[in-house]
C-alpha positions as CSV (number, residue, x, y, z in Angstrom):
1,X,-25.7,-43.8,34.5
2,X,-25.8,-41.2,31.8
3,X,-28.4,-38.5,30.8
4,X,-31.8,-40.7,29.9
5,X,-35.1,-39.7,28.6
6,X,-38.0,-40.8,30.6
7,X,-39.3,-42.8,27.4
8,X,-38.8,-45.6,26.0
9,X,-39.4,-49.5,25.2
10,X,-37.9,-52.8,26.1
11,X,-38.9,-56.7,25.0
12,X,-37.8,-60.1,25.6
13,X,-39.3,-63.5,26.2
14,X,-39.5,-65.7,29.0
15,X,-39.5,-69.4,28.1
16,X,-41.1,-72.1,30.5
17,X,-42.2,-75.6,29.6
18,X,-45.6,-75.1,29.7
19,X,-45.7,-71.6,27.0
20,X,-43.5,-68.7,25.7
21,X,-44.3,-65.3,28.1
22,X,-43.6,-61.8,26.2
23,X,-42.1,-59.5,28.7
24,X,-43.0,-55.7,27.3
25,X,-41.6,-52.2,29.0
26,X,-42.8,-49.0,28.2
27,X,-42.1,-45.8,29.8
28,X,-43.4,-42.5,29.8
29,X,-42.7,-38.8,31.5
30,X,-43.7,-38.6,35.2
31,X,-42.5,-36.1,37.9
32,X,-41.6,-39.3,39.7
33,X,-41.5,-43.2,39.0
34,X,-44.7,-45.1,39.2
35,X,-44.9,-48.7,38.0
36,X,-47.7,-50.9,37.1
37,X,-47.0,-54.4,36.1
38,X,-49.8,-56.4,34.4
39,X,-49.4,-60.2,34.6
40,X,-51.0,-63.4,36.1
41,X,-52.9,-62.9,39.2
42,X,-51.5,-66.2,40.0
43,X,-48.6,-64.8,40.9
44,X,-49.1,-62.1,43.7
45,X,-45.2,-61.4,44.4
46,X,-45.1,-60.3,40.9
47,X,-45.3,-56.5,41.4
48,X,-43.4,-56.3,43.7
49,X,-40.7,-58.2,42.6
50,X,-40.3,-56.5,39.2
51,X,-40.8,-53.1,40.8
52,X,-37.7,-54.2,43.3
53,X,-36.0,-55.0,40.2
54,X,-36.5,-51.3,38.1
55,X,-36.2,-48.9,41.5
56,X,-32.3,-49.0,40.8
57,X,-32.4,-49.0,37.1
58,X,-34.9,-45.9,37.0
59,X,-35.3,-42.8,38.5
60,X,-38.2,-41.0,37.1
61,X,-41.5,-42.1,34.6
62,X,-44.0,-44.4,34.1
63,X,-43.3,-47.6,33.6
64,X,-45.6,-50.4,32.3
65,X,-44.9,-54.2,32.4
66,X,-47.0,-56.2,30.4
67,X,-46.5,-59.9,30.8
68,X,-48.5,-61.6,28.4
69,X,-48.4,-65.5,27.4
70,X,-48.6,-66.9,24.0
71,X,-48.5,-70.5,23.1
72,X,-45.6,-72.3,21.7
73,X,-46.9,-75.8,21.0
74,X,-49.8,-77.0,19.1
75,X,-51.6,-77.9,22.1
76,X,-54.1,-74.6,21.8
77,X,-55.8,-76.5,19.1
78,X,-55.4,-80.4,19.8
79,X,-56.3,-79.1,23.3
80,X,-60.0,-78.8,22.3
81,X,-63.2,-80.0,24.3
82,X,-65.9,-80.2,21.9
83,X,-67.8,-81.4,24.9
84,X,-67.0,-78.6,26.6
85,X,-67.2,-75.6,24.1
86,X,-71.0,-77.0,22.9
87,X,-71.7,-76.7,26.2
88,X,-70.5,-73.3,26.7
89,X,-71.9,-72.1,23.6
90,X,-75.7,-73.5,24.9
91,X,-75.3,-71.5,28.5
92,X,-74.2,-68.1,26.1
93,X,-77.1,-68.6,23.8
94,X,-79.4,-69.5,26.8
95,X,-78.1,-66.4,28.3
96,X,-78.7,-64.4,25.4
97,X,-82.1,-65.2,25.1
98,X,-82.9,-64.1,28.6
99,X,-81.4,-60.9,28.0
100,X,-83.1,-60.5,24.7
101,X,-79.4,-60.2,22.7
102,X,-78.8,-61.1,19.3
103,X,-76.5,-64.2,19.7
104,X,-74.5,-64.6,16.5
105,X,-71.5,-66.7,17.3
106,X,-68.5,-66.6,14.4
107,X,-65.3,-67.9,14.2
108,X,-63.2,-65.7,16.3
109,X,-65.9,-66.4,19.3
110,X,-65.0,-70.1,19.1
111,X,-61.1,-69.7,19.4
112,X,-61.5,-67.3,22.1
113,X,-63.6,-69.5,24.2
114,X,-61.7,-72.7,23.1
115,X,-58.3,-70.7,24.5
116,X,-59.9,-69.6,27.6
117,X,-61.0,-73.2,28.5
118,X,-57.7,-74.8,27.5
119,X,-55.4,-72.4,29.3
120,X,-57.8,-73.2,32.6
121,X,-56.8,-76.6,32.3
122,X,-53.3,-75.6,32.2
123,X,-51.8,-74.9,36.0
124,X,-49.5,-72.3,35.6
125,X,-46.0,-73.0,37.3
126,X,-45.4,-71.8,40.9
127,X,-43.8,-68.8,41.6
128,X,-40.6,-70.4,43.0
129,X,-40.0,-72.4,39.7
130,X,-40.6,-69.1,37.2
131,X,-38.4,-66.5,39.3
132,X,-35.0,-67.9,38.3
133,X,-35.9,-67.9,34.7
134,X,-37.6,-64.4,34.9
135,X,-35.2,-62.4,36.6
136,X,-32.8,-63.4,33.7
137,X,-35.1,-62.3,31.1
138,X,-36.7,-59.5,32.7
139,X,-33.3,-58.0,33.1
140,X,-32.7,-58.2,29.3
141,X,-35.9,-56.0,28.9
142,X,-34.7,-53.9,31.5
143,X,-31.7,-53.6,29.8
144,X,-33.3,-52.7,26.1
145,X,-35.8,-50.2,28.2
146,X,-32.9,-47.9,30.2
147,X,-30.5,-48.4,26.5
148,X,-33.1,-46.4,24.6
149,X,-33.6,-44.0,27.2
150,X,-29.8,-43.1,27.4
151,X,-29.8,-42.8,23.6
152,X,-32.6,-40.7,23.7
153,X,-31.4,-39.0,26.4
154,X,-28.1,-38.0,25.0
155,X,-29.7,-37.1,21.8
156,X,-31.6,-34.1,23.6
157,X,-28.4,-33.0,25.7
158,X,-26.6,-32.0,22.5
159,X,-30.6,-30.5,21.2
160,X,-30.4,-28.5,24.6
161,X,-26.3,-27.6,24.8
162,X,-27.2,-25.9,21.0
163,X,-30.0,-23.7,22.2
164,X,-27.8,-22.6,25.1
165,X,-24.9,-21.2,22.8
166,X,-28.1,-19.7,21.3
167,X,-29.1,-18.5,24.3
168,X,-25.6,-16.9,24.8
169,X,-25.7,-15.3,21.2
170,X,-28.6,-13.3,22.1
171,X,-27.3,-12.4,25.5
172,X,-23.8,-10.8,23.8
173,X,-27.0,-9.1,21.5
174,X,-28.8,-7.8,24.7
175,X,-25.8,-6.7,26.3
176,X,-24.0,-4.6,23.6
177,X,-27.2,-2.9,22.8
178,X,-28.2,-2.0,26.7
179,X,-23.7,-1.2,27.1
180,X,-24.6,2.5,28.0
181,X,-28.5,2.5,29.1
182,X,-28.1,4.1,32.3
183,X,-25.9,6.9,31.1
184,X,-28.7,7.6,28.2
185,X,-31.6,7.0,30.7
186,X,-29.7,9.8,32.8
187,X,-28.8,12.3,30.0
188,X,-32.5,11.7,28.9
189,X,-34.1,12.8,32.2
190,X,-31.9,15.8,32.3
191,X,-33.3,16.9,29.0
192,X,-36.3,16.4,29.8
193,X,-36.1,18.4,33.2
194,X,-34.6,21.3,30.9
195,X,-37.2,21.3,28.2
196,X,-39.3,21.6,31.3
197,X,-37.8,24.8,32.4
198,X,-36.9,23.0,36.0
199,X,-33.1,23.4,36.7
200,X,-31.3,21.0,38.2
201,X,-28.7,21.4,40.7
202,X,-26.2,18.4,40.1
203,X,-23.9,18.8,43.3
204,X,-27.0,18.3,45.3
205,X,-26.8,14.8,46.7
206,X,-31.0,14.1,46.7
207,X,-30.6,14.9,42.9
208,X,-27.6,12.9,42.3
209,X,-29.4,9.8,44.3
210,X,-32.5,10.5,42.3
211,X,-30.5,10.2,38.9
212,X,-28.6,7.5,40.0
213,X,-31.8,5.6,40.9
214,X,-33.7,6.0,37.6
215,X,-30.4,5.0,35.9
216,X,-29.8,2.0,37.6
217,X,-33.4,0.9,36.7
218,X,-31.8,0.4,33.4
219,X,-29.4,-1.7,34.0
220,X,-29.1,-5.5,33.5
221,X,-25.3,-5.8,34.6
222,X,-26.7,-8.3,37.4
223,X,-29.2,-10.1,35.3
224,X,-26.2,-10.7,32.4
225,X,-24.1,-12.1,35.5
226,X,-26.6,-14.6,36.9
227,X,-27.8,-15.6,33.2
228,X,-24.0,-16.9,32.4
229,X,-23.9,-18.1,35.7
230,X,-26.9,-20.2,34.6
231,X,-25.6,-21.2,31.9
232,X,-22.9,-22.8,33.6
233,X,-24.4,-24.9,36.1
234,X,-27.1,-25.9,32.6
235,X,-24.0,-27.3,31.1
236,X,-22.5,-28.6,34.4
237,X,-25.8,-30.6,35.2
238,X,-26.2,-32.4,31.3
239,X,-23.5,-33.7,32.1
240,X,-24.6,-35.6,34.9
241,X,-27.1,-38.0,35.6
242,X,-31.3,-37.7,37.5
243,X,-31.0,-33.8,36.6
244,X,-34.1,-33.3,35.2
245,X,-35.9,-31.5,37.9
246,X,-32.6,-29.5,39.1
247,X,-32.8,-28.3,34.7
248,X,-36.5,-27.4,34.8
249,X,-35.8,-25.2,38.3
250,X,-33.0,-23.4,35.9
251,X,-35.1,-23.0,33.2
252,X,-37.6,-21.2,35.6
253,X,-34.9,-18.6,36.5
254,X,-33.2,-18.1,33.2
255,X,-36.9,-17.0,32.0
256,X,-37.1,-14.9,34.8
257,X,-33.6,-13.2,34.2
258,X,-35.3,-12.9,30.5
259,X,-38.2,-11.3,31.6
260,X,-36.3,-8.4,33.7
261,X,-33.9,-7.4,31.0
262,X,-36.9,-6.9,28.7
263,X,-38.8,-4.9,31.0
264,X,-35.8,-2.7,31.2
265,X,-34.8,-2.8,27.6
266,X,-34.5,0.8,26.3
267,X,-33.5,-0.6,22.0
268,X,-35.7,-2.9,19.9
269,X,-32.5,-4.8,18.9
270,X,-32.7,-5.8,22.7
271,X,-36.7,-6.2,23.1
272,X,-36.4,-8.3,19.6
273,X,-33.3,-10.5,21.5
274,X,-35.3,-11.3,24.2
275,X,-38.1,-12.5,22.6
276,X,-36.2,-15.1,20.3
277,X,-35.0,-16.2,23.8
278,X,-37.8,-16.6,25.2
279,X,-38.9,-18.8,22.6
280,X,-35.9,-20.9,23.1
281,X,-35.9,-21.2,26.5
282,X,-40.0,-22.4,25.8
283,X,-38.4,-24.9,23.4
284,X,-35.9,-26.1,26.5
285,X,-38.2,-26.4,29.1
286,X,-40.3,-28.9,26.3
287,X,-36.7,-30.9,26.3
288,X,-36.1,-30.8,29.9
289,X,-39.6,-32.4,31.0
290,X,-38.6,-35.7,29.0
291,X,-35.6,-36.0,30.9
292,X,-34.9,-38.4,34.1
């Protein structure tokens, strides 16, 4: 299985000798898989049957079956009752009355009603006769559904391996502008001390400690490191397969390494960096929630 989107659409048709069935998948994003299958109530093993059928075709997302019916004789017209639809059409108007409704029949009333009476006449087949013949066409929807998913899917994992190299563009940016931060944080507090009047004692180990502490607060040395490290397992999981919620837990942490540098960025080229990746890495984590 490749890299898949959690959307996308599949169709075929089921033929029996009774009708023609349409057989429609959709799918949608959902943390995990949830199916609902509309289709006769005649046949209660439906659900489960078709959802036994996706579970090891799909990971993750919504998925709706829609098994709909849709004549392929002429018999929904020589199939008429006149007897019966005058009938029907007294009992409505009766009704109407009673309820003090308007009752304006048209034409679009009359094949509704004419459809729904013929098709009660019609048994369906049993449930033993129509599984052979829908597991075979089922599966070609199945087939169509998970096929646009993997095309989809693939076309964001070369959207989201661009905006990494982006991401490591600005990263070189943030890390040649913050190259000597601590050493200018230090020198910087030193002055400061001086234009204070306070000397400082440098071979006195509190002061050194103290120094070195402010200094370090500057540097993003660790946060570089774990960011390409990030970037490395990003690249490792795309190309794999079900990694959408192990991407979206990355995403978390590469904003979070973001987030550090900037609140210890001492150059606007570096503050101006990290907020162009922070906008990428918003524009990923919109990617990485449509995938399985």
């Amino acid at each position: 299985m490749a890299l898949a989107s959690m959307t996308g659409f599949g169709r075929s048709e089921l033929k029996l000798p009774d009708r023609l069935w349409a057989i429609e998948l959709t799918s949608v994003n959902q943390k995990s898989l949830q199916v609902a299958v509309y289709g006769p109530e005649e046949w209660p093993l439906l659900e489960s049957t078709l959802t036994s059928w996706i579970r090891p075709r799909v990971y993750r997302g919504k998925i709706t079956v829609r098994l709909t019916s849709a004549e392929g004789n002429s018999r929904a017209i020589s199939g008429w009752d006149e007897t019966s639809l005058q009938a029907s059409f007294a009992e409505l108007k009766h009704l109407a009355g009673k309820l003090n409704i308007p009752f304006q029949p048209d034409a679009r009333l009359l094949l509704e009603l004419a459809e729904s009476r013929r098709q009660n006449r019609v048994a369906l087949p049993s449930w033993d006769d129509v599984l052979p013949h829908l597991q075979k066409s089922f599966t070609e929807a199945l087939d169509r559904l998970v096929a646009m998913r993997e095309k989809e899917g693939a076309r964001l994992g070369k959207d989201l391996m661009m905006r990494i190299e982006q991401l490591e563009k600005l990263l070189a940016v943030m890390e040649s502008s913050e190259k000597n931060a601590p050493e200018r944080h230090r020198d910087l507090l030193l002055k400061r001390l001086k234009d204070l009047g306070l000397s400082v004692d440098l071979s006195d180990e509190r002061v050194l400690k103290e120094l070195t502490f402010y200094a370090d607060r500057s540097d993003i040395t660790e946060e570089i490191v774990r960011l390409r490290s990030h970037f490395s397992q990003f690249r490792e999981e795309l190309g794999g397969e079900k990694t959408g919620r192990k991407l979206d837990f990355l995403v978390q942490e590469l904003l979070r390494e973001v987030n550090t540098i900037g609140s210890k960025a001492s150059e606007i080229s570096t503050t101006k960096a990290v907020l162009e990746a922070k906008t990428e890495i918003e524009r990923i984590r919109e990617q990485v929630q449509n995938l399985e």
